[in-house]
TORSE-663497 format. One record per residue (C-alpha): x, y, z; residue number from 1; residue in one letter. Coordinates in steps of 0.05 Angstrom, whole numbers, plus 32768, in hexadecimal, padded with zeros to 4 digits. Each point is the difference from the previous one (the first is absolute). Layout:
+------+-------+------+-----+------+
! east ! north !   up ! pos ! code !
+------+-------+------+-----+------+
!    X !     Y !    Z ! NUM !    A !
...
+------+-------+------+-----+------+
This chain:
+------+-------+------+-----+------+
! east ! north !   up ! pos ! code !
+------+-------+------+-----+------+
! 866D !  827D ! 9053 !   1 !    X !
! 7FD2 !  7FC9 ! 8008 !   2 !    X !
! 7FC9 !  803A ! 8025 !   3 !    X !
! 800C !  8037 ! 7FBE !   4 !    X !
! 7FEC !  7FC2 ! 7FD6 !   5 !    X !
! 7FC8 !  7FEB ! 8020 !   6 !    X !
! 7FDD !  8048 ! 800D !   7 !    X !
! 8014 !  8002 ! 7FBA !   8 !    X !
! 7FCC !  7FC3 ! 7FEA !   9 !    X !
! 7FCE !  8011 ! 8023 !  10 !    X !
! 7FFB !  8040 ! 7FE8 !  11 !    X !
! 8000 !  7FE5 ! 7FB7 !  12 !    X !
! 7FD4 !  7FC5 ! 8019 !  13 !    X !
! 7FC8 !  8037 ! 8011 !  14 !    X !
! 8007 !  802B ! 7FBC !  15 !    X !
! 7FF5 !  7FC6 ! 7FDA !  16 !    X !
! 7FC7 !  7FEA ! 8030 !  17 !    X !
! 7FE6 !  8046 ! 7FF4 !  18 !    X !
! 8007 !  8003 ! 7FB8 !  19 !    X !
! 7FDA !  7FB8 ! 7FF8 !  20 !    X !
! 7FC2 !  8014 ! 802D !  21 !    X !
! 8001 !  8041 ! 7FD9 !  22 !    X !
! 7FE6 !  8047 ! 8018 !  23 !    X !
! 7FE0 !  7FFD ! 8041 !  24 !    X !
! 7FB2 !  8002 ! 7FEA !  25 !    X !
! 7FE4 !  8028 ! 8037 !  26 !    X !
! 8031 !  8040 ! 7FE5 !  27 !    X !
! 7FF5 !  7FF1 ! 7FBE !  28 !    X !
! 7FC8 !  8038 ! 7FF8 !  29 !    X !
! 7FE8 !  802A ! 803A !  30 !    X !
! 7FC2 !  8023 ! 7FFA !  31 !    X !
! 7FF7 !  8052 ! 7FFC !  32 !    X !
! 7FD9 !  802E ! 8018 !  33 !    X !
! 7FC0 !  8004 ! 7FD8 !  34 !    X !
! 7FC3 !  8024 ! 7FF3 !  35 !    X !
! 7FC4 !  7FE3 ! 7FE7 !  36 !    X !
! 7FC1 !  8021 ! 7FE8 !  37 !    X !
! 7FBE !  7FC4 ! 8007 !  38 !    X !
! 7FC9 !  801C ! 7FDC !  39 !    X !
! 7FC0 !  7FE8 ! 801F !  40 !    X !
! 7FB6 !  8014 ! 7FFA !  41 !    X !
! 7FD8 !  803F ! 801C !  42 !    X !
! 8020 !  8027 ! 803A !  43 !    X !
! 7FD6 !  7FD9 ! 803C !  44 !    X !
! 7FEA !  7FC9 ! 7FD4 !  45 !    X !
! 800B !  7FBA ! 8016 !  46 !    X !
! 8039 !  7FF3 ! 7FCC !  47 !    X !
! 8028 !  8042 ! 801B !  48 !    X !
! 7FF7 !  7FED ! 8044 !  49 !    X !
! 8013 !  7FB6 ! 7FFB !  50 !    X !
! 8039 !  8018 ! 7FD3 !  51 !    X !
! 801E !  802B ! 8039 !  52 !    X !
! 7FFA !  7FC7 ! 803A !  53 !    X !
! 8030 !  7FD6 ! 7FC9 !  54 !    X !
! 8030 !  8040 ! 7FEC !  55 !    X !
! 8007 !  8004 ! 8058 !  56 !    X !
! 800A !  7FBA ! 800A !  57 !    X !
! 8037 !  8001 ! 7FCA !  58 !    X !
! 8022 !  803D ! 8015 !  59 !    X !
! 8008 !  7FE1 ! 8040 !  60 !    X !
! 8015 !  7FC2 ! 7FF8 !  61 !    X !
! 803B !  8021 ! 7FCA !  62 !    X !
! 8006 !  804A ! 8012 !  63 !    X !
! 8028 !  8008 ! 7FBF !  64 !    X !
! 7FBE !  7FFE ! 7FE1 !  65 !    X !
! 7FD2 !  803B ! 7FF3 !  66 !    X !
! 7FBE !  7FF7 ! 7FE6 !  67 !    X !
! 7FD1 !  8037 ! 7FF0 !  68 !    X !
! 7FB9 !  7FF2 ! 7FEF !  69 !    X !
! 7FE3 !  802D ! 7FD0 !  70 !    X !
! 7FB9 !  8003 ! 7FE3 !  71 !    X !
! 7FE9 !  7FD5 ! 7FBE !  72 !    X !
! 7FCF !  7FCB ! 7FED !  73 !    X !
! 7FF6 !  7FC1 ! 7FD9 !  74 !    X !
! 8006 !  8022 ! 7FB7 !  75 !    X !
! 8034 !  8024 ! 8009 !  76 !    X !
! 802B !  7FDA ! 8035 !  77 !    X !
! 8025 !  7FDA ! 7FD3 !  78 !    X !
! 8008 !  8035 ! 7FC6 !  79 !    X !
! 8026 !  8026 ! 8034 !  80 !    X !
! 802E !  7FC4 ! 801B !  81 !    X !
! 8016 !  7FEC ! 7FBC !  82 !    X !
! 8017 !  8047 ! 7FE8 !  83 !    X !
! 8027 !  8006 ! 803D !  84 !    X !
! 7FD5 !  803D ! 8018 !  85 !    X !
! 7FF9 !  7FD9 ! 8044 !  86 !    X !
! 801E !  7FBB ! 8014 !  87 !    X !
! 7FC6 !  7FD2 ! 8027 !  88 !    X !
! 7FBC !  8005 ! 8000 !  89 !    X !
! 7FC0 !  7FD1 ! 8002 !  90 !    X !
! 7FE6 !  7FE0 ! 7FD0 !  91 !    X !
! 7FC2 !  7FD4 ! 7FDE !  92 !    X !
! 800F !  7FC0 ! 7FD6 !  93 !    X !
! 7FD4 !  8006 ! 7FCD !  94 !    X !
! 8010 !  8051 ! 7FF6 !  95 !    X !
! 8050 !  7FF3 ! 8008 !  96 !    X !
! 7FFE !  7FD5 ! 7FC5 !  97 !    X !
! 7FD9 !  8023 ! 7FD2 !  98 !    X !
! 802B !  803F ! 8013 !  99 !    X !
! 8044 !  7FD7 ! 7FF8 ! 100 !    X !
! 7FDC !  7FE6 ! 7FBA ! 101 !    X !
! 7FE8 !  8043 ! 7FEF ! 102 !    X !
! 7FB3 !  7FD9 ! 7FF6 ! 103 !    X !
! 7FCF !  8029 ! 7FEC ! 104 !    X !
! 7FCC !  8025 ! 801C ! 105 !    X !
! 802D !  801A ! 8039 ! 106 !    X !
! 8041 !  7FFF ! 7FDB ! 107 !    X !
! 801B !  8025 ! 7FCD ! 108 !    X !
! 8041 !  7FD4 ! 7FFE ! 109 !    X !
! 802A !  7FE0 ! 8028 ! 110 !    X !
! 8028 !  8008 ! 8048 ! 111 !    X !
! 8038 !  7FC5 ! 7FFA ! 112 !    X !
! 8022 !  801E ! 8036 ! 113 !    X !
! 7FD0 !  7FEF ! 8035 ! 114 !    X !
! 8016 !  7FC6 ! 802A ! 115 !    X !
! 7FDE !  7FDA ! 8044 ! 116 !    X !
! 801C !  7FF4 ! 8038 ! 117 !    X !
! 7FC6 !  7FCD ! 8018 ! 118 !    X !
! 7FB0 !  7FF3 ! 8012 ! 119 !    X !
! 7FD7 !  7FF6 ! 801A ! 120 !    X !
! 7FE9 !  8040 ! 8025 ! 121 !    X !
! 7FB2 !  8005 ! 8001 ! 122 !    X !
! 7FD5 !  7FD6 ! 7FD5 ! 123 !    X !
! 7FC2 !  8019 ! 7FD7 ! 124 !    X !
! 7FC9 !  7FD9 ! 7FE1 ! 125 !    X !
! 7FD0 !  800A ! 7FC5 ! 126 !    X !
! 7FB6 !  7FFB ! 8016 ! 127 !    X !
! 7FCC !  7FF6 ! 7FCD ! 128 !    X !
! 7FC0 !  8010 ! 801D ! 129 !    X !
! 7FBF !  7FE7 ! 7FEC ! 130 !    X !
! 7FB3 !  8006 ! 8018 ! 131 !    X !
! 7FE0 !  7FC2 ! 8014 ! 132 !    X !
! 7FCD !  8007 ! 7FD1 ! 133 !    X !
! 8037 !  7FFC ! 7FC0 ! 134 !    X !
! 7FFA !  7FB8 ! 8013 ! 135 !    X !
! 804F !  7FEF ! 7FEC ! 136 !    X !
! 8044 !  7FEE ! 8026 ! 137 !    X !
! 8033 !  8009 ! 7FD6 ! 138 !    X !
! 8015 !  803E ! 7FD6 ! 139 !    X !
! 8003 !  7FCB ! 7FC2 ! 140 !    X !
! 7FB1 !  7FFE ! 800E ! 141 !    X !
! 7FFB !  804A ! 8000 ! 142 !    X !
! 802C !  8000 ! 7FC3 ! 143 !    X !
! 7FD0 !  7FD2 ! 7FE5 ! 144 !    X !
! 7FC2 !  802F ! 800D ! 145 !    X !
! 8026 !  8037 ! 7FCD ! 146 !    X !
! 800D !  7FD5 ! 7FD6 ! 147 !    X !
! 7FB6 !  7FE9 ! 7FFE ! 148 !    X !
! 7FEA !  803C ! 7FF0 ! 149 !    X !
! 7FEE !  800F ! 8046 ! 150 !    X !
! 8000 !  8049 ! 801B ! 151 !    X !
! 8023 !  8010 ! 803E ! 152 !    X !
! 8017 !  802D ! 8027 ! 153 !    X !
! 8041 !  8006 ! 8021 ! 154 !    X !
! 802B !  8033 ! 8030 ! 155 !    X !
! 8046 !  7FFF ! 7FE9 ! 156 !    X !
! 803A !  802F ! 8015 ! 157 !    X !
! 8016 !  8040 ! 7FE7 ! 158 !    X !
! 801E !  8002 ! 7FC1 ! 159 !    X !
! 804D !  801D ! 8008 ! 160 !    X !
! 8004 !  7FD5 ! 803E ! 161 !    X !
! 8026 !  7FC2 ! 800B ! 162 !    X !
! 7FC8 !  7FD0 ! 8012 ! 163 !    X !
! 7FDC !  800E ! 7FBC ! 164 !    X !
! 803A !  7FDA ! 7FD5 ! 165 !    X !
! 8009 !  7FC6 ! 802F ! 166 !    X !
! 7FAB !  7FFB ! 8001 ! 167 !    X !
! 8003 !  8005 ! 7FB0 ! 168 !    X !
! 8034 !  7FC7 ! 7FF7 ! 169 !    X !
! 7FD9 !  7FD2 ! 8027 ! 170 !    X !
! 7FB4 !  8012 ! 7FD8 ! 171 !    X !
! 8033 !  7FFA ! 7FC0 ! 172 !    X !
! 8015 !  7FB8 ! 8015 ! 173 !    X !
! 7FB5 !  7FF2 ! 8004 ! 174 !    X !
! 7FFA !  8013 ! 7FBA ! 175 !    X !
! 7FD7 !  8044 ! 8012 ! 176 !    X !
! 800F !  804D ! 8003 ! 177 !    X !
! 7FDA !  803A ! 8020 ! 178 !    X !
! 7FEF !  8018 ! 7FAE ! 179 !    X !
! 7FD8 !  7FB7 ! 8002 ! 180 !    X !
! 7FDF !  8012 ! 8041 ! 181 !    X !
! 7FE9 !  803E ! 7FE3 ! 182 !    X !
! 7FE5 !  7FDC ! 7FB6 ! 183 !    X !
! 7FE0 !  7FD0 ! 8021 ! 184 !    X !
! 7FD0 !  8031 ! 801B ! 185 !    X !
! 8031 !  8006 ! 8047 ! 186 !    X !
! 8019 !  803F ! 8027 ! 187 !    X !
! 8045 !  800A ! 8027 ! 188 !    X !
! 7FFF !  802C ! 8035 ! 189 !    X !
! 8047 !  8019 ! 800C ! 190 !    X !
! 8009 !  8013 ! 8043 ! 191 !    X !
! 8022 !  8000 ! 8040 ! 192 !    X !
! 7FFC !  7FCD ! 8035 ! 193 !    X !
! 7FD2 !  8027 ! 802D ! 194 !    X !
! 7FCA !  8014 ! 7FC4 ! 195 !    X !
! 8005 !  7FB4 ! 7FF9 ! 196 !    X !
! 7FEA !  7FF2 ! 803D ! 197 !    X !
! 7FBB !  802B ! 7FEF ! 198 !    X !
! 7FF0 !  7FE9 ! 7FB9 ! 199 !    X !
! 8004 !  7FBF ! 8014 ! 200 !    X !
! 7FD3 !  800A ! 803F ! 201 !    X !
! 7FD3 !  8028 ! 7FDE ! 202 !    X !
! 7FF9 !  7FCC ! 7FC6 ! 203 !    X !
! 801C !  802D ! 7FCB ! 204 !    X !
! 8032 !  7FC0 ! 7FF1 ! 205 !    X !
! 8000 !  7FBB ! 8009 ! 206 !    X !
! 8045 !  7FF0 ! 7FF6 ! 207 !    X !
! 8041 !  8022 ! 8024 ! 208 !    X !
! 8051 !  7FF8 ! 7FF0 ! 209 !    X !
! 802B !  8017 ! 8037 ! 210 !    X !
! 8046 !  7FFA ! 8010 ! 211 !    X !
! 8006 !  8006 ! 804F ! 212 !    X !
! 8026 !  7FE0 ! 803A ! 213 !    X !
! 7FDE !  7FCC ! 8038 ! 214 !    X !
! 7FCA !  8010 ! 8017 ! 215 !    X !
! 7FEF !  8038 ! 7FCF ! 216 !    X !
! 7FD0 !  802A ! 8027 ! 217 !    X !
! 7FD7 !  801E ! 7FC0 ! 218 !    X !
! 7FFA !  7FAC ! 7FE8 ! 219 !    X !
! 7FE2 !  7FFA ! 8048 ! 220 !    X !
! 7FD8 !  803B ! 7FFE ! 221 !    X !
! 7FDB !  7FE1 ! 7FC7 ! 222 !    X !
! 7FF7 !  7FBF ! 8006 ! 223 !    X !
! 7FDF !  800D ! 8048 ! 224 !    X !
! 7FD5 !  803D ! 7FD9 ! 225 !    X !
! 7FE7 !  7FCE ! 7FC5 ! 226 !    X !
! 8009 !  7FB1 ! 7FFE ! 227 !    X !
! 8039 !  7FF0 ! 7FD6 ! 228 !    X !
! 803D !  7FD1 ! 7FE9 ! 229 !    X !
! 8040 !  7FFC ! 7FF4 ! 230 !    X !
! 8013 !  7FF0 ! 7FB0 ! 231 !    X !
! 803C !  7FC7 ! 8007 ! 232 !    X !
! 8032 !  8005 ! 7FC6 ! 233 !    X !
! 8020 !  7FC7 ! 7FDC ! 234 !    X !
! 803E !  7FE6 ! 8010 ! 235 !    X !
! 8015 !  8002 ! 7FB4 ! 236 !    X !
! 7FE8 !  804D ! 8008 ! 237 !    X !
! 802F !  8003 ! 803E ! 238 !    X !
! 8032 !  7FDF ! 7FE4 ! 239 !    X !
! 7FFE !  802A ! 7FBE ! 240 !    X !
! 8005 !  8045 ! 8025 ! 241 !    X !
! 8037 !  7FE3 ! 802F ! 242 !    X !
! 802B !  7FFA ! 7FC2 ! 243 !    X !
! 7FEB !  803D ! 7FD5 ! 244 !    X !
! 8007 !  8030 ! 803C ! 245 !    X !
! 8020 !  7FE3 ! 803E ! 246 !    X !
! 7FC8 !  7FF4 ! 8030 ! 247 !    X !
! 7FF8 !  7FC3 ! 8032 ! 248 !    X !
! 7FFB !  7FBD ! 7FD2 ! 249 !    X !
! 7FD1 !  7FC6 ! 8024 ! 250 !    X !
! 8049 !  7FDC ! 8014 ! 251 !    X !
! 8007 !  8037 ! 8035 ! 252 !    X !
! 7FBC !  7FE2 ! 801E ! 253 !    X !
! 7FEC !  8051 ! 800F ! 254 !    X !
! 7FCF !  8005 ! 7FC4 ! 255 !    X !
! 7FD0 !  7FFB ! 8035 ! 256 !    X !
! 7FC7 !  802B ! 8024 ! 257 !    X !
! 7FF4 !  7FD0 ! 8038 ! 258 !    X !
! 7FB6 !  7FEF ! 800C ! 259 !    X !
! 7FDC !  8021 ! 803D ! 260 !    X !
! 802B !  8047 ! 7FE9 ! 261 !    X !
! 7FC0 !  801C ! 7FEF ! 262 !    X !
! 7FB3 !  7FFB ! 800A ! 263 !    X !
! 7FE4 !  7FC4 ! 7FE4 ! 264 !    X !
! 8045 !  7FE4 ! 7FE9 ! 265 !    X !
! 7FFC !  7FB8 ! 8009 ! 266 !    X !
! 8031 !  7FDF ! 7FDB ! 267 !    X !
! 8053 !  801C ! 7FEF ! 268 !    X !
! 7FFE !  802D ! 7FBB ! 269 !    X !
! 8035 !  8001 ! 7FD2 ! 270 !    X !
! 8013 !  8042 ! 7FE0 ! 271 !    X !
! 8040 !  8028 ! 7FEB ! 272 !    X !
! 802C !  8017 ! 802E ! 273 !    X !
! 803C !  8037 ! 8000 ! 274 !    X !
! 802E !  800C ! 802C ! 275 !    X !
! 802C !  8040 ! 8023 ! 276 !    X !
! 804B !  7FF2 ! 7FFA ! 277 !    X !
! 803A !  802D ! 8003 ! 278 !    X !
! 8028 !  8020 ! 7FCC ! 279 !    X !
! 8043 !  8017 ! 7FEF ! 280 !    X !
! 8024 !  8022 ! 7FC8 ! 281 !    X !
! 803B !  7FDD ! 7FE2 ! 282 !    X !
! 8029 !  8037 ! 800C ! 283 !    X !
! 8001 !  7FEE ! 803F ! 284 !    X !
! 803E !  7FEA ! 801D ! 285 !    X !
! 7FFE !  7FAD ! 8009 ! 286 !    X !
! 8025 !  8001 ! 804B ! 287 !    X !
! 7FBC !  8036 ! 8014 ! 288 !    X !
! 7FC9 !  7FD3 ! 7FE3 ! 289 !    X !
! 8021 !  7FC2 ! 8020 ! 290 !    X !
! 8006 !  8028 ! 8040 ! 291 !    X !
! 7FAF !  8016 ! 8000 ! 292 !    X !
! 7FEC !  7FB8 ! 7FE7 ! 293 !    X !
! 8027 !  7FDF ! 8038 ! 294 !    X !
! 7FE5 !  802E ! 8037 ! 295 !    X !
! 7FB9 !  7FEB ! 7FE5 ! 296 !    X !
! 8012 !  7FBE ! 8004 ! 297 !    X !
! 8027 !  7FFE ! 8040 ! 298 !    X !
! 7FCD !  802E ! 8026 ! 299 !    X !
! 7FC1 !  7FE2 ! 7FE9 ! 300 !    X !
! 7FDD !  7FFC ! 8046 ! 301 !    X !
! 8009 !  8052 ! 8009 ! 302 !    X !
! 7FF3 !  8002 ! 7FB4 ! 303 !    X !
! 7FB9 !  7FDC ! 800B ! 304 !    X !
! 7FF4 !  8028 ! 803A ! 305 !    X !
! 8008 !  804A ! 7FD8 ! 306 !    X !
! 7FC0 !  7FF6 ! 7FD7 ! 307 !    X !
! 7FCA !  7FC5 ! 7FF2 ! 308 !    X !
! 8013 !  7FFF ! 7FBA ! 309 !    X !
! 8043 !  7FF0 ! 800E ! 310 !    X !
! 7FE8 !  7FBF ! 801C ! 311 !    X !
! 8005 !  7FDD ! 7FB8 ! 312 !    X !
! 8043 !  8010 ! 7FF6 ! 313 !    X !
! 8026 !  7FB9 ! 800A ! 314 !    X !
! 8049 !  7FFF ! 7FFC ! 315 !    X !
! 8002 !  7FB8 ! 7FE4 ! 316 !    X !
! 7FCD !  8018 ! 7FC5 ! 317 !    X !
! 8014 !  804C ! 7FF8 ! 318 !    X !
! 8020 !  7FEE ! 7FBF ! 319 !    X !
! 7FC4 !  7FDD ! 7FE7 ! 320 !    X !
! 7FC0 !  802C ! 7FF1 ! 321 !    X !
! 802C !  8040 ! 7FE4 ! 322 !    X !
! 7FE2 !  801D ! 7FB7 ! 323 !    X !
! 8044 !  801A ! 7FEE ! 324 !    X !
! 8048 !  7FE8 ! 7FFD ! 325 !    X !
! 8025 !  7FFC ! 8048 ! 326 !    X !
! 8035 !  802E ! 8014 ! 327 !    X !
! 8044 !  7FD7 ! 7FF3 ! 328 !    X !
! 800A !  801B ! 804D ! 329 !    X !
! 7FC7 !  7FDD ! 801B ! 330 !    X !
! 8003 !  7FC8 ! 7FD9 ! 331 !    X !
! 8046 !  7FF3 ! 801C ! 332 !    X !
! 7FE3 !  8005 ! 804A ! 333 !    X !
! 7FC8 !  7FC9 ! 7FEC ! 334 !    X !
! 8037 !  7FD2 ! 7FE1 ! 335 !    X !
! 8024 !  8007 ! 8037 ! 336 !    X !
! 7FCF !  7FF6 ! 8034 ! 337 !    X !
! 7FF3 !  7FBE ! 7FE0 ! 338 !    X !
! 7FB8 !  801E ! 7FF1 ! 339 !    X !
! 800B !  8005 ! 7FAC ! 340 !    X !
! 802D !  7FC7 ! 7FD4 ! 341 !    X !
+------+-------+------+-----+------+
């Protein structure tokens, strides 16, 4: 009598014990089998090739992850993760916003849907390029020429690219355009970064705006060709684009070309900087993004080893330098992590 009893306690002893701690958390939610498509750059291109060292080291650290990289680029990458048509893909701050924002000249309207799972991956800097004879160092001086009534003349990139908007917004800051280049007696050469390279060599401009990674080759190339300088940018300027379109502000302490980078470069410049980071659509599931984000996180030694421009991604700052709104999924592995309050 006195066994049946007892048994009989303990057994209601443990279903209240169970029904206190709750559901066991572990078997709470289980992920599936998934497919992902990570849309990337050009088939070859460094993006699509450091996209498919990440997709492999995911896929084998949770085999019930599939990822597929697929071709894209900066444009249209995060058009095509916010209407669902594929579910990662890489990204540039300053173009992620203005495609979330629907900001004009790229967008048409917005993306809302496009979410980040972190940064940063890659980092690339604005170079403003000017002939030692120009007799300035700072693009507020060369703003200051234009607005003297000074010709010059100045390569600039391709209109219907990405660079042009994020060079424009920094001239507009300084109070000028490209129309009051041209009316004060000025000429833009749009062109690509290799023509760049030769009108500035062969002195058909004195002043170049780039938008290129450390050390950019074709900002070598020409300041070994012709004596030159790097243009520094204010940290108000910095500061300014940082808010309006998600690149690094001067708090990061990564505004900076470091001095010696390039021929004659004495002293650290300080210019606008974006950054690479990854994106996600919302409709993806929260238990997959928290899965990829801690596998980034938790991995970061093979992660670092996959590509150079992999490198900048910290875990303790992934959440940081992002242009659009986290993934609730990989905001829940940075909370927990202790990285994000």
């Amino acid at each position: 009598m006195q066994s049946t009893f007892f048994k009989t306690m303990v057994v209601l002893a443990l279903a209240v014990g169970l029904a206190v701690a709750g559901p066991n958390p572990s078997r709470a939610e289980e992920l599936s089998p998934t497919t992902l498509s990570w849309v990337a750059g050009g088939v070859g291109g460094g993006w699509y090739v450091q996209a498919g060292g990440i997709a492999s080291l995911i896929s084998e650290k949770e085999p019930k992850l599939t990822l597929k990289v697929v071709p894209g680029g900066g444009l249209v990458n995060p058009v095509r993760v916010s209407n669902g048509k594929d579910d990662l893909g890489w990204g540039i701050t300053f173009v992620d916003k203005m495609a979330f924002s629907g900001m004009a000249p790229l967008f048409e309207k917005p993306n809302p849907n496009v979410r980040s799972l972190g940064g940063i991956f890659g980092t690339y800097y604005v170079h403003f390029v000017a002939a030692k004879d120009q007799g300035v160092q700072t693009v507020a001086d060369m703003a200051a020429m234009v607005k003297g009534g000074k010709a010059i003349k100045v390569a600039m990139p391709m209109k219907g690219t990405s660079d042009l908007p994020l060079i424009e917004n920094i001239l507009k800051f300084y109070g000028i355009s490209m129309d009051d280049i041209d009316r004060a007696g000025g000429k833009v050469f749009q062109a690509n970064y290799a023509d760049m390279v030769s009108l500035y060599k062969d002195r058909h401009v004195d002043f170049v705006c780039t938008h290129l990674a450390l050390p950019a080759s074709a900002v070598t190339e020409m300041l070994v060709s012709r004596s030159g300088a790097l243009l520094a940018l204010s940290d108000a300027c910095i500061d300014t684009l940082a808010k309006d379109l998600g690149t690094l502000p001067t708090s990061s302490g990564k505004q900076i070309i470091p001095k010696g980078t390039y021929e004659g470069q004495t002293g650290d410049t300080a210019t606008v900087v974006s950054t690479g980071e990854l994106l996600i659509g919302s409709h993806v599931p929260d238990l997959v993004a928290y899965t990829i984000t801690k596998i980034l996180c938790q991995q970061v030694v093979d992660l670092h080893k996959i590509n150079n421009a992999n490198q900048t991604f910290i875990p303790e700052k992934g959440w940081v330098n992002v242009a659009v709104p986290l993934h609730p999924g990989a905001e829940k592995y940075y909370k927990e992590a202790g990285y994000k309050k």
